[in-house]
C-alpha positions as CSV (number, residue, x, y, z in Angstrom):
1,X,-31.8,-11.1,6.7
2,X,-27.8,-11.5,6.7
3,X,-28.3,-14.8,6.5
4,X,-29.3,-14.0,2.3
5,X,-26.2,-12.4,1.9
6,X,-23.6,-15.3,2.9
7,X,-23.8,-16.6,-0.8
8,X,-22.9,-12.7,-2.3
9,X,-20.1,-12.4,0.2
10,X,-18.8,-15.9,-0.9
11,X,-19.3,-15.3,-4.6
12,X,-18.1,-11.6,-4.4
13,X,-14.7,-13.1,-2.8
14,X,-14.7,-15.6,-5.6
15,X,-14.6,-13.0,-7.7
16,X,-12.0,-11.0,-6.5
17,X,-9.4,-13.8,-6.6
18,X,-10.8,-14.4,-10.0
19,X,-9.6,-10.4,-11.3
20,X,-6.6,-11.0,-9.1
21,X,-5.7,-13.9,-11.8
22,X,-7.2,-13.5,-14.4
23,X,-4.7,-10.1,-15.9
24,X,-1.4,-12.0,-14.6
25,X,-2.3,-14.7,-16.8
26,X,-3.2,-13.4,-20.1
27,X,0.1,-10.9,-19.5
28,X,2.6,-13.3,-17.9
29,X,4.7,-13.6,-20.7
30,X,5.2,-9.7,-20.8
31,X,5.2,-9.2,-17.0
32,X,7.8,-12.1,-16.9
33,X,10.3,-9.9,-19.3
34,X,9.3,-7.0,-17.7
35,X,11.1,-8.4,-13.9
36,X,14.2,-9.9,-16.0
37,X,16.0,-6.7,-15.1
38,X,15.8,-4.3,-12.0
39,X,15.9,-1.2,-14.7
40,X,13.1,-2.4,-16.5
41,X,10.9,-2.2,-13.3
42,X,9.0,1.0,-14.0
43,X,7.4,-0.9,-16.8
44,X,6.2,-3.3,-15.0
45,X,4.7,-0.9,-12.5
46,X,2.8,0.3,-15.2
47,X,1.0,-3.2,-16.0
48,X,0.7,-3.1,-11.9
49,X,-1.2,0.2,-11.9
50,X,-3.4,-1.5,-14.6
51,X,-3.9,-5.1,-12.8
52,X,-4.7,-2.5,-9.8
53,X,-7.6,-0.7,-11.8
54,X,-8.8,-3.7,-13.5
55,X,-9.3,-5.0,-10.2
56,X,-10.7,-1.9,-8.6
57,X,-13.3,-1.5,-11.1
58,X,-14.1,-5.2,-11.4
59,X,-15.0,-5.1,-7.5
60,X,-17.3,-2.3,-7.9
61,X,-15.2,0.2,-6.2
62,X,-15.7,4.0,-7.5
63,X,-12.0,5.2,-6.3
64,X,-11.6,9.2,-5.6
65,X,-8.4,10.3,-5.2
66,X,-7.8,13.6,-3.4
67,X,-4.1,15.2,-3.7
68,X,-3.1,18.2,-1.1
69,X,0.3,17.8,-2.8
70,X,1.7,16.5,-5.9
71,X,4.5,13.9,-6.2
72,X,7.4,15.2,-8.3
73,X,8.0,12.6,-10.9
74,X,11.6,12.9,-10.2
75,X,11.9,12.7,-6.7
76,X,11.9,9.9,-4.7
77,X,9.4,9.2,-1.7
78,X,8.6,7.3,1.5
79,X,4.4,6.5,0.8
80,X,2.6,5.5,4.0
81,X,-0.7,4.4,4.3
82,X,-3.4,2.9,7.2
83,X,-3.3,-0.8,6.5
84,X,-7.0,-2.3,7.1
85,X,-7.8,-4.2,3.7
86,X,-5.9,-6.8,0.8
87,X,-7.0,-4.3,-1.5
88,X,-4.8,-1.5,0.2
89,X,-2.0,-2.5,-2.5
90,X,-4.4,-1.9,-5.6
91,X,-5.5,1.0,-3.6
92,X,-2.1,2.3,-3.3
93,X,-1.1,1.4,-6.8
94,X,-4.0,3.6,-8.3
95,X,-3.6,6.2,-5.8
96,X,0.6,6.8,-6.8
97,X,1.6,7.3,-10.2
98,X,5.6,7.4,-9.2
99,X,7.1,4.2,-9.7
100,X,7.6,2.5,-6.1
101,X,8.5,-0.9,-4.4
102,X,6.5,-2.1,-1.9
103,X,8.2,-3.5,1.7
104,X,5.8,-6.2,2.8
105,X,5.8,-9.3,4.9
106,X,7.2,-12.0,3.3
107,X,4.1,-14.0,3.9
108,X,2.5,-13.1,0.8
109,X,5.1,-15.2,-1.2
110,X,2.7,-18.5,-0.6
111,X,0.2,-16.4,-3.1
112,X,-0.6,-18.8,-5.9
113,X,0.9,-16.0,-9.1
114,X,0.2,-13.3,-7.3
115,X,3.2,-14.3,-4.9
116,X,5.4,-15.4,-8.0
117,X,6.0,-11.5,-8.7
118,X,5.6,-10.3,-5.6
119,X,8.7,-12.0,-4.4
120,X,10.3,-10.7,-7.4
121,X,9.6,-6.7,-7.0
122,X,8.7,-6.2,-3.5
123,X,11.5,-6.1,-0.7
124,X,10.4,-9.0,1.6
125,X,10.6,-8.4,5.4
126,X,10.7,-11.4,8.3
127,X,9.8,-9.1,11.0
128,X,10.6,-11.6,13.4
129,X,14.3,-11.5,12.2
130,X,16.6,-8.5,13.1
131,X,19.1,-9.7,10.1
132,X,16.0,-9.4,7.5
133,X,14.7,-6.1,8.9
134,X,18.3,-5.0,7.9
135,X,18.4,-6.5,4.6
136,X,15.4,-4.2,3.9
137,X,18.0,-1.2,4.2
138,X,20.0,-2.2,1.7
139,X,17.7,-3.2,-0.5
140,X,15.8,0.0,-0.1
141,X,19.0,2.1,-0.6
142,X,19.7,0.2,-3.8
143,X,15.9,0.9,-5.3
144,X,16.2,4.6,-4.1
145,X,19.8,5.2,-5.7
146,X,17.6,3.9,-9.1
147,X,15.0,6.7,-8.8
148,X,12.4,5.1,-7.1
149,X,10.4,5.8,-4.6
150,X,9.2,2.9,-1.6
151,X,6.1,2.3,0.3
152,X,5.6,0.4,3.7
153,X,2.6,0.3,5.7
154,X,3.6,1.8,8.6
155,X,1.6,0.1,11.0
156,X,3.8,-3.8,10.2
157,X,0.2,-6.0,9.7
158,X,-3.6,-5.5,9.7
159,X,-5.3,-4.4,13.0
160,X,-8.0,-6.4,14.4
161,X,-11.4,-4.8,13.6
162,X,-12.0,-2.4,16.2
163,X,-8.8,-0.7,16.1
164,X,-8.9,2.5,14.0
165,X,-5.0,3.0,13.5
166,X,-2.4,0.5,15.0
167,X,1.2,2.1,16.6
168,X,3.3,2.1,13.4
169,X,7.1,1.1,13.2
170,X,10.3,3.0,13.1
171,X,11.5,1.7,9.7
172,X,10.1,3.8,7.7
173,X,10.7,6.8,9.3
174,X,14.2,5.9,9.7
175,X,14.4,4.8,6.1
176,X,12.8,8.3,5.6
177,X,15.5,10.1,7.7
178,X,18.8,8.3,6.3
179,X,17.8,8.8,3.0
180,X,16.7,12.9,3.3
181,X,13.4,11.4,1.2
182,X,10.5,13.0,2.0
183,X,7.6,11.4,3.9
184,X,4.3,10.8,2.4
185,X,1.0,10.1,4.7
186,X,-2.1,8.7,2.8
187,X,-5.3,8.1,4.2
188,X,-7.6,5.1,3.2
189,X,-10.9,6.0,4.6
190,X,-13.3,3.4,2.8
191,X,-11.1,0.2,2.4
192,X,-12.6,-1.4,5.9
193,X,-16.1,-1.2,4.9
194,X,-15.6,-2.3,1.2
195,X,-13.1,-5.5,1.6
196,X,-11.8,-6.3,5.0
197,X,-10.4,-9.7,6.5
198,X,-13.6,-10.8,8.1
199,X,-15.3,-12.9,5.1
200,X,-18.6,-11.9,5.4
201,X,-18.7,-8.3,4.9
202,X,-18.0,-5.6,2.1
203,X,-19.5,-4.9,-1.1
204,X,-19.6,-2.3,-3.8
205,X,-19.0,1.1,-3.0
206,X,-16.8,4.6,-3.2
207,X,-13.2,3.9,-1.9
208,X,-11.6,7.1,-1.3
209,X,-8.3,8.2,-0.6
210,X,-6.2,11.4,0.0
211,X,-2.2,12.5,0.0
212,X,-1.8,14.7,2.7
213,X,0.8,17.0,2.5
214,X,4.5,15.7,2.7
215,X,6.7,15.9,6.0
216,X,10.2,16.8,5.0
217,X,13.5,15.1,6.5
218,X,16.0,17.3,5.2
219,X,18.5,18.2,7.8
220,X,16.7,15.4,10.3
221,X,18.2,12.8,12.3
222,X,18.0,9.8,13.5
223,X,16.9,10.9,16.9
224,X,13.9,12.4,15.1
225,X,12.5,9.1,14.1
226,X,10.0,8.7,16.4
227,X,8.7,12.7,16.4
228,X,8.5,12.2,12.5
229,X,6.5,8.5,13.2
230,X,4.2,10.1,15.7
231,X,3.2,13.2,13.5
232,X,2.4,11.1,10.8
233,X,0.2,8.8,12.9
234,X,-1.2,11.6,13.9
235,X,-2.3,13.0,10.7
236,X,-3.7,10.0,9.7
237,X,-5.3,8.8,12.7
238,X,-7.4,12.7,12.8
239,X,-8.3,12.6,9.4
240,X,-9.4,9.1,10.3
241,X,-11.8,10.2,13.4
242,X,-13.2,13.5,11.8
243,X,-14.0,11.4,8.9
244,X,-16.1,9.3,11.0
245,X,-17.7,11.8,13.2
246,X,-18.8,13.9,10.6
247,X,-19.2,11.9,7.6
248,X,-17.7,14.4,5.5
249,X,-17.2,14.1,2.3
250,X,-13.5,13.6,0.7
């Protein structure tokens, strides 16, 4: 019977490119003024948290947030999140309301529009370069000193299939740590099932999500990094496996 359902999964992935578009070009002109200046970038993260929706809701996905804490609007935060799906950044972008800058493989640049802004907001990383993965500091200390907030997927790529949460990375903990910004573990439960990176596969669905509560740096150091990395893996990787065991709801 899967054999019926090759042309869906082709047409439903034509169709996800298509509400990728399809917003960045009726808006370009005002997404376009809204990069021309760094300061102006919380306005533009607004049009993102729409394109996000647009997209979310387009797909078929009935997103549920959960909260255990609240994000101040005036504080800045370090948002990390299991990274199985290419619609963990809508995801993401529905799930925060504070205005943050993603840290992402530089990859995504070759994005026909989609890569055209993200180039200009995001802070690009080579992780094959130790002189990029520095850069990212400085950029990220420059965005933070502006009030915002930054998000990295801990975890530096997509895991192959079977893996339920990769080892993550150091940066953002340390990032976390030299900045006294608190650290923010989300949980994606759904995103697997509803739009991985194998082509056949996904569909309509719920898409859940959940901020766990915040682990705070203050008076941390650097030597904490990886005690602060593994309690976040941690959190996420056990909300991960009692999600599956049980099949509770969010």
């Amino acid at each position: 019977m899967a054999i019926f359902k090759y042309p869906f999964w082709v047409l439903y992935r034509i169709w996800f490119y298509i509400l990728v578009a399809l917003p960045i070009i009726i808006l370009f002109p005002i997404l376009l003024a809204s990069i021309s200046r760094e300061k102006w970038y919380p306005f533009f993260f607004k049009f993102a948290r729409f394109w996000a929706k647009f997209i979310l809701i387009g797909m078929g996905f009935a997103y549920k947030i959960k909260k255990e804490q609240n994000p101040d609007p005036a504080r800045s935060y370090m948002f990390v999140a299991n990274h199985t799906s290419m619609v963990d950044i809508m995801l993401m972008l529905v799930t925060v309301k504070n205005p943050f800058v993603f840290v992402g493989k530089k990859e995504l640049v070759k994005i026909p529009l989609f890569g055209f802004f993200y180039k200009r907001t995001c802070i690009l990383v080579d992780r094959s370069s130790a002189k990029s993965r520095q850069a990212v500091f400085l950029r990220a200390q420059r965005r933070l000193k502006q009030g915002l907030s930054i998000c990295i997927f801990p975890e530096g790529g997509v895991p192959e299939e079977h893996i339920v949460l990769d080892s993550f990375k150091d940066g953002a903990f340390r990032l976390a740590i030299n900045h006294q910004i608190p650290v923010v573990p989300i949980t994606f439960y759904d995103n697997k099932k509803r739009f991985s990176y194998t082509f056949f596969s996904g569909g309509p669905g719920r898409m859940r999500a959940k901020i766990h509560k915040f682990f705070d740096t203050k008076g941390l150091t650097i030597e904490d990094t990886k005690t602060l990395n593994v309690s976040t893996r941690q959190l996420i990787l056990e909300e991960l496996s009692q999600t599956v065991k049980t099949k509770k709801p969010l």
